[in-house]
C-alpha positions in Angstrom: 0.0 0.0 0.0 2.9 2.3 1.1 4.5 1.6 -2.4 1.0 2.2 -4.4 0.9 5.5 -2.5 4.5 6.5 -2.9 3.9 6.1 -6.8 1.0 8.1 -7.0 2.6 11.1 -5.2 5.4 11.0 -7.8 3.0 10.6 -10.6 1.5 13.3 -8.9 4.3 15.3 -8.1 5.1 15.0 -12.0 2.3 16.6 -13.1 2.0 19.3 -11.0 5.8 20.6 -11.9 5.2 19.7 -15.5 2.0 21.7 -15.3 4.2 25.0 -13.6 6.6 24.8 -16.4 4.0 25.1 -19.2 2.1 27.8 -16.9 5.7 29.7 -16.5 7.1 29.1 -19.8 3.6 30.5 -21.2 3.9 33.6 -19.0 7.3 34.8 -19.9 6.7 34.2 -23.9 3.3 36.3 -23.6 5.8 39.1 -21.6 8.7 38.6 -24.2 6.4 39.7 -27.3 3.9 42.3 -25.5 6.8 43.8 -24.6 7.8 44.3 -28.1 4.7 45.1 -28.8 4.0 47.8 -25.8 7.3 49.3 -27.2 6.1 49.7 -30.8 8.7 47.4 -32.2 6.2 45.2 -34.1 2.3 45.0 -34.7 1.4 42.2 -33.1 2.5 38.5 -33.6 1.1 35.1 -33.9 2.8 31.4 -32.0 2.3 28.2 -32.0 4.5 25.8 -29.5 4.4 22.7 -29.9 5.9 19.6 -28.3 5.3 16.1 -29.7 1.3 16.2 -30.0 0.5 18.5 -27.5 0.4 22.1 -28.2 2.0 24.5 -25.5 0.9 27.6 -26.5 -1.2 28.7 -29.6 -1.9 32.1 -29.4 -2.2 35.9 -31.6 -1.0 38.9 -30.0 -1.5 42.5 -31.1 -2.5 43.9 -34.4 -2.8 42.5 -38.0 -2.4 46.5 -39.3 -1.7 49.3 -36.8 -0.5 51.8 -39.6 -1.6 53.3 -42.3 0.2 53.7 -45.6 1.6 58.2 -44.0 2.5 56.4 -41.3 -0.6 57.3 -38.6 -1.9 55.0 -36.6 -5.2 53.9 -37.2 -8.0 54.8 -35.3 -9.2 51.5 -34.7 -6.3 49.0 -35.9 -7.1 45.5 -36.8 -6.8 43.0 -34.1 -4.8 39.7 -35.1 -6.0 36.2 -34.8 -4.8 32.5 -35.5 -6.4 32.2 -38.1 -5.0 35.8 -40.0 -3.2 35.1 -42.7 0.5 36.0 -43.0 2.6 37.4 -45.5 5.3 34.0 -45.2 8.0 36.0 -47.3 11.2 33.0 -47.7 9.6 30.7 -45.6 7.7 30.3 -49.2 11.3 28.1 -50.0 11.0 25.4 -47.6 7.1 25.1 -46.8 6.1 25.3 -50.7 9.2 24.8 -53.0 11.7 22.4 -51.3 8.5 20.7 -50.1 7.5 20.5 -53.7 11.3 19.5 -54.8 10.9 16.6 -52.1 7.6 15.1 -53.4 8.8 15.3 -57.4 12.0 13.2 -55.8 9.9 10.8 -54.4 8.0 10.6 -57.2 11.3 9.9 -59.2 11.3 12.7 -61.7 14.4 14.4 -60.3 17.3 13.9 -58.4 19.1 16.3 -56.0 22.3 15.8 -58.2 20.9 16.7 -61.5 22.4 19.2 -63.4 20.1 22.2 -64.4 20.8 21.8 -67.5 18.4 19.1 -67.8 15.8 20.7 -67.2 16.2 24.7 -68.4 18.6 25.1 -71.8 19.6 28.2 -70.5 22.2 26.6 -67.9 23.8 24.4 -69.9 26.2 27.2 -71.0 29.6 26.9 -69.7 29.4 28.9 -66.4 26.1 27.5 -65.3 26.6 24.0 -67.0 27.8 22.4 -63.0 25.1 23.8 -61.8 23.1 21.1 -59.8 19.5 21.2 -58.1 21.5 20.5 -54.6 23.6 24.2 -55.7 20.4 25.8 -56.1 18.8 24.2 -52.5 21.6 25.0 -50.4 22.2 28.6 -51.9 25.7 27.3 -53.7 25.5 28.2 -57.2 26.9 30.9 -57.3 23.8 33.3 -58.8 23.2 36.7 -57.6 22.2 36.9 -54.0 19.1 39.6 -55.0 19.1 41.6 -58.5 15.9 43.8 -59.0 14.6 42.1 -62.0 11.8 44.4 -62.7 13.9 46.6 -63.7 14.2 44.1 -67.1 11.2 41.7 -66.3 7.6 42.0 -66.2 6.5 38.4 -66.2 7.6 35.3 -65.0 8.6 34.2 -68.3 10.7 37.2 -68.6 12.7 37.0 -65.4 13.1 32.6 -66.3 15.0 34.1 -69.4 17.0 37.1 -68.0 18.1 34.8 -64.7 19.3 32.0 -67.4 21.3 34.7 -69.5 22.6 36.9 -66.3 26.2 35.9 -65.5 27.3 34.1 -62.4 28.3 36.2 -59.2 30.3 33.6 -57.2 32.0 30.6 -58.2 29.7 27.4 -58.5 29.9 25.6 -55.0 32.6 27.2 -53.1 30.6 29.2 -50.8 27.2 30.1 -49.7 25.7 32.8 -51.2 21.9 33.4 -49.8 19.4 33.4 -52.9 15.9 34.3 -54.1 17.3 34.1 -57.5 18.2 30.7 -57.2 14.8 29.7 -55.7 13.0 31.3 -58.0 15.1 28.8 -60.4 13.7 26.2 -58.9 9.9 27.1 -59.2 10.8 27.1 -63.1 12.2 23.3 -63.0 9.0 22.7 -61.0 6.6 24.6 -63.5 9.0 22.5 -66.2 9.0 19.2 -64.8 4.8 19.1 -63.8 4.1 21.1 -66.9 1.8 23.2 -64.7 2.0 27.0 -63.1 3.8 26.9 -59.7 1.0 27.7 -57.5 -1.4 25.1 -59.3 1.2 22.7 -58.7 1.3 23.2 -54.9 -1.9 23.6 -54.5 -2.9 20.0 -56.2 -0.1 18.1 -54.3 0.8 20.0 -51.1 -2.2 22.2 -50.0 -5.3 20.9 -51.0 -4.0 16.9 -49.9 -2.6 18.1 -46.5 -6.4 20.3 -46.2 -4.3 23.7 -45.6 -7.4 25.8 -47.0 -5.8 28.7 -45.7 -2.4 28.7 -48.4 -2.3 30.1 -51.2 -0.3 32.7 -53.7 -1.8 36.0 -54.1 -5.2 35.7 -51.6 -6.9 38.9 -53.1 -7.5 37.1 -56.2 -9.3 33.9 -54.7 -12.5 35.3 -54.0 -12.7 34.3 -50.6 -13.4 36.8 -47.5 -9.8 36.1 -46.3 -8.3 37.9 -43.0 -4.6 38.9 -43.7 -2.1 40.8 -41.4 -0.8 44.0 -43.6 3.2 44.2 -44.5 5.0 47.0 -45.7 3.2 50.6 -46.8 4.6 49.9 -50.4 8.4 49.1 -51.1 10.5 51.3 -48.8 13.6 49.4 -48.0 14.0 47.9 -51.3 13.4 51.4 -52.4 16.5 52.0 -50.4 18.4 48.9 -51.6 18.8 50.5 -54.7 20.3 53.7 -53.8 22.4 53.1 -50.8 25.4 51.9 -51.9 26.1 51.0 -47.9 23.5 47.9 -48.4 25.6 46.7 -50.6 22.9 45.5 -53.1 23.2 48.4 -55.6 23.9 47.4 -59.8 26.0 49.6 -61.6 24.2 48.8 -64.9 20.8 50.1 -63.3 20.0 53.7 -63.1 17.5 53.8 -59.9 15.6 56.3 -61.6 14.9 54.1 -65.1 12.2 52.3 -63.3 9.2 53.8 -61.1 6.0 51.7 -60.5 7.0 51.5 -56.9 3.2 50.9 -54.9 1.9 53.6 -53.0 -0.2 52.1 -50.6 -0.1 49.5 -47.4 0.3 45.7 -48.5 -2.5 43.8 -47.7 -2.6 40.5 -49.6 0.2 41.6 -52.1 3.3 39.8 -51.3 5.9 42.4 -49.7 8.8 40.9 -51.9 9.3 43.0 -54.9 10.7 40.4 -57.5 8.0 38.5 -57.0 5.4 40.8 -57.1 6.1 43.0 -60.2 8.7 40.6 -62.3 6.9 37.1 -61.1 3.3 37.9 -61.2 2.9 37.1 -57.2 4.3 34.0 -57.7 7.7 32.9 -56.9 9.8 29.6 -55.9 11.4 32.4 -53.3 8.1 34.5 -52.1 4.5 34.6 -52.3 3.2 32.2 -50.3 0.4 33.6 -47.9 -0.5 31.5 -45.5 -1.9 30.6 -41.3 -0.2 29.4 -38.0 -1.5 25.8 -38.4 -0.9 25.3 -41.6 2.6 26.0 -41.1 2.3 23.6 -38.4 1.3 20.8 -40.9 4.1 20.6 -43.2 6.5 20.7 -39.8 4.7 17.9 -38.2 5.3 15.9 -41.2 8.7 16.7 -41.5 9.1 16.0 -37.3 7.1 12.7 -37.8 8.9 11.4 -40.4 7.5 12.5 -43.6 4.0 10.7 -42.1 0.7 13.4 -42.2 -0.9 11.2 -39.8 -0.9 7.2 -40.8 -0.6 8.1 -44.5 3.0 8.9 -45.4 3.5 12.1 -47.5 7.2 12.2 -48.4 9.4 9.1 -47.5 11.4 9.0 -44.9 14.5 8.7 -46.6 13.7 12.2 -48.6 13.3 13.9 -45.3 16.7 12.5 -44.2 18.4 13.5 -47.4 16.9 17.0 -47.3 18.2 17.2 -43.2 22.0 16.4 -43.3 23.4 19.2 -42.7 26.3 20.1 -45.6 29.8 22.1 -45.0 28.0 25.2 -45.2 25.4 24.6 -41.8 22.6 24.1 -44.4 20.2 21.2 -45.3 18.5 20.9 -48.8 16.3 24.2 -48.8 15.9 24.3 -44.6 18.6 25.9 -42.7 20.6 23.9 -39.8 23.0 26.4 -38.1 22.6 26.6 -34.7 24.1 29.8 -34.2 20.9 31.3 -36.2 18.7 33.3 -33.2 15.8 31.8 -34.1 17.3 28.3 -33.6 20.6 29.0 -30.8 22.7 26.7 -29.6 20.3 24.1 -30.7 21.0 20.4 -30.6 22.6 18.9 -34.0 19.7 18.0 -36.9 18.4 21.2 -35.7 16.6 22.9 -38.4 14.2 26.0 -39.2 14.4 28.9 -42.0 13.4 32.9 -41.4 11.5 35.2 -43.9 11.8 38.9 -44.4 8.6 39.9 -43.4 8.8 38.5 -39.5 8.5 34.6 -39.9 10.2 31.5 -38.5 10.4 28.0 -38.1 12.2 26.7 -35.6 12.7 22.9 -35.1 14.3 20.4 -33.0 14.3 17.2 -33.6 15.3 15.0 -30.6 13.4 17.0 -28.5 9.8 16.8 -30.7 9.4 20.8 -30.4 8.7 23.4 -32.7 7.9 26.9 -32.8 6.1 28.7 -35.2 6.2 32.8 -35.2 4.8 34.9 -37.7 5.5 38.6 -37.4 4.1 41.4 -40.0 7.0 43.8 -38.7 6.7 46.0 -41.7 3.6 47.5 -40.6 5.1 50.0 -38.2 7.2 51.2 -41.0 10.7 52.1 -41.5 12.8 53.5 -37.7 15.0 57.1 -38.1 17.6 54.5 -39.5 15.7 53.6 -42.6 15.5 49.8 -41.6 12.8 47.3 -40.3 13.0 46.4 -36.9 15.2 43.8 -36.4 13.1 40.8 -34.9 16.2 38.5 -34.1 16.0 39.2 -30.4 12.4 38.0 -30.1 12.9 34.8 -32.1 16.1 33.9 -29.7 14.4 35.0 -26.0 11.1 32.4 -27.5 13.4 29.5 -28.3 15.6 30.0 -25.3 12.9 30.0 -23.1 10.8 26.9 -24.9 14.5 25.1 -24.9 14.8 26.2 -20.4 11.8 24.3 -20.0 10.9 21.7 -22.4 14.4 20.7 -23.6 15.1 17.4 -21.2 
């Protein structure tokens, strides 16, 4: 009897601390980002923690617009929710296009080794020709980091063609070289491969199969009544990227002043990312995507369970090991895996997540079953005296430090 009892107070006593450490860690994330938020750093936010099955904390905080397009506040700014849709900016590259890469893998039609060339004629010229599909995944190809292609592209088509003929910035797989050009690569061998537009293709084998209703390219044209946290009012900072030679993205082939259909008016269901919008038509292997908190969720629980969306397996198991070794250069196929990243620090090894411009982050840790899922519309509040966006690294390390002080065992 003495034993029975013993066991029951430690089951007991289990609970009950297990039960403080969810209550605590719950408290100081909801003081971590209304702090921000009291301090007019960002809008508002929305979270989802999750360990194994159980969600820790799913949850929207602040505004889905607090400024208008001058600058003012708004009278009465929109309040966020969990089911607002966000602006995903390059979280578009691992939740729709490496996800997409993966399943055409599976499916046999391409391999990671491939040469580019295969598929787009453009790259088989003698600087591109050793170009693979793992180059263009892990940001080694040696294309230009960002080039504003609409100052020489209007459509999608266009900017395949000028990317193909535009001469290689870095050497082809000695270094890593961050992207959107080379994701945006990728979207055409998808488009190529499936023979069908990029956002049709994701929305027959990723969203519509894996019922994530809420994810889509360019929401203001699908005729739903959609709620969707505001970005940026128009195209400031790239504005700026263009012109200030200390961002180090300036072309000296490209008069600034050659080009001006720059929007004048808050983002609202137009993706913030430039290339995509006015050289891709809104749809982009490195932007676009628009989408909610759990929908995230579902392509990272496949990925944590295995490449399983439920029972029914989604991606094999071996594809979601290939696309997670992490490579000389701290990255996976398409996900990052440095865990020196804030928004995944110090984590353990096979460790992976990926950030986008507008706010957003995936965080992931494998051996402990967690991840966190932050969507932040920083843009909103506008540009500081500085000319930048606020710089939401601090948040995204004080979350996953304190979701790794209490569930990391």
């Amino acid at each position: 009897m003495f034993k029975k009892s013993l066991s029951l107070l430690l089951v007991l006593s289990f609970f009950v601390g297990y039960s403080q450490n969810k209550a605590i860690c719950i408290a100081e994330i909801n003081t971590i980002i209304q702090n921000y938020i009291d301090q007019s750093k960002i809008p508002g936010a929305v979270i989802q923690v999750k360990k194994g099955n159980e969600v820790i904390l799913k949850k929207a905080y602040g505004y889905a617009q607090i400024k208008d397009f001058y600058g003012n506040v708004l009278a009465n700014p929109e309040k966020t929710s969990i089911k607002h849709l966000y602006d995903i900016a390059s979280l578009t590259k691992v939740v729709g296009t490496t996800t997409s890469i993966m399943l055409l893998v599976d499916a046999g039609k391409i391999n990671v080794e491939d040469k580019v060339g295969k598929y787009i004629q453009g790259f088989n010229q003698p600087d591109k020709k050793a170009i693979t599909i793992r180059h263009l995944l892990t940001h080694t190809s040696g294309l230009y980091d960002w080039y504003p292609l609409y100052y020489r592209c209007k459509t999608k088509q266009e900017t395949f063609k000028f990317i193909e003929g535009l001469p290689l910035k870095f050497p082809v797989g000695e270094g890593r070289h961050y992207s959107d050009l080379g994701f945006t690569i990728l979207g055409e061998i998808i488009e190529k491969i499936s023979n069908k537009p990029l956002n049709v293709f994701m929305e027959e084998n990723i969203f519509r199969p894996l019922k994530m209703t809420n994810t889509t390219y360019r929401p203001n044209d699908t005729g739903r009544k959609l709620n969707i946290a505001a970005t940026s009012h128009g195209n400031p900072y790239e504005k700026r990227m263009l012109e200030d030679s200390t961002l180090g993205f300036m072309i000296k082939s490209i008069d600034p002043n050659s080009w001006n259909a720059w929007r004048q008016y808050t983002l609202k269901g137009e993706v913030n990312d430039g290339n995509t919008w006015y050289a891709n038509e809104g749809v982009s292997g490195a932007a676009g995507i628009f989408s909610t908190i759990d929908d995230i969720q579902t392509v990272v629980d496949i990925l944590k369970n295995g490449g399983k969306n439920g029972k029914k397996q989604f991606i094999a198991e071996k594809t979601i090991q290939l696309f997670l070794k992490k490579d000389t250069f701290k990255n996976g196929l398409g996900w990052m895996m440095d865990n020196q990243n804030a928004f995944m620090k110090d984590a353990s090894e096979g460790s992976f997540g990926h950030t986008g411009f507008t706010g957003t982050s995936i965080s992931v840790v494998p051996d402990q079953n967690i991840s966190i899922v932050l969507l932040i519309n920083r843009q909103n509040i506008g540009l500081s005296p500085t000319k930048d966006y606020f710089n939401v690294n601090p948040i995204r390390e004080q979350v996953f430090k304190t979701v790794m002080k209490y569930y990391c065992h």
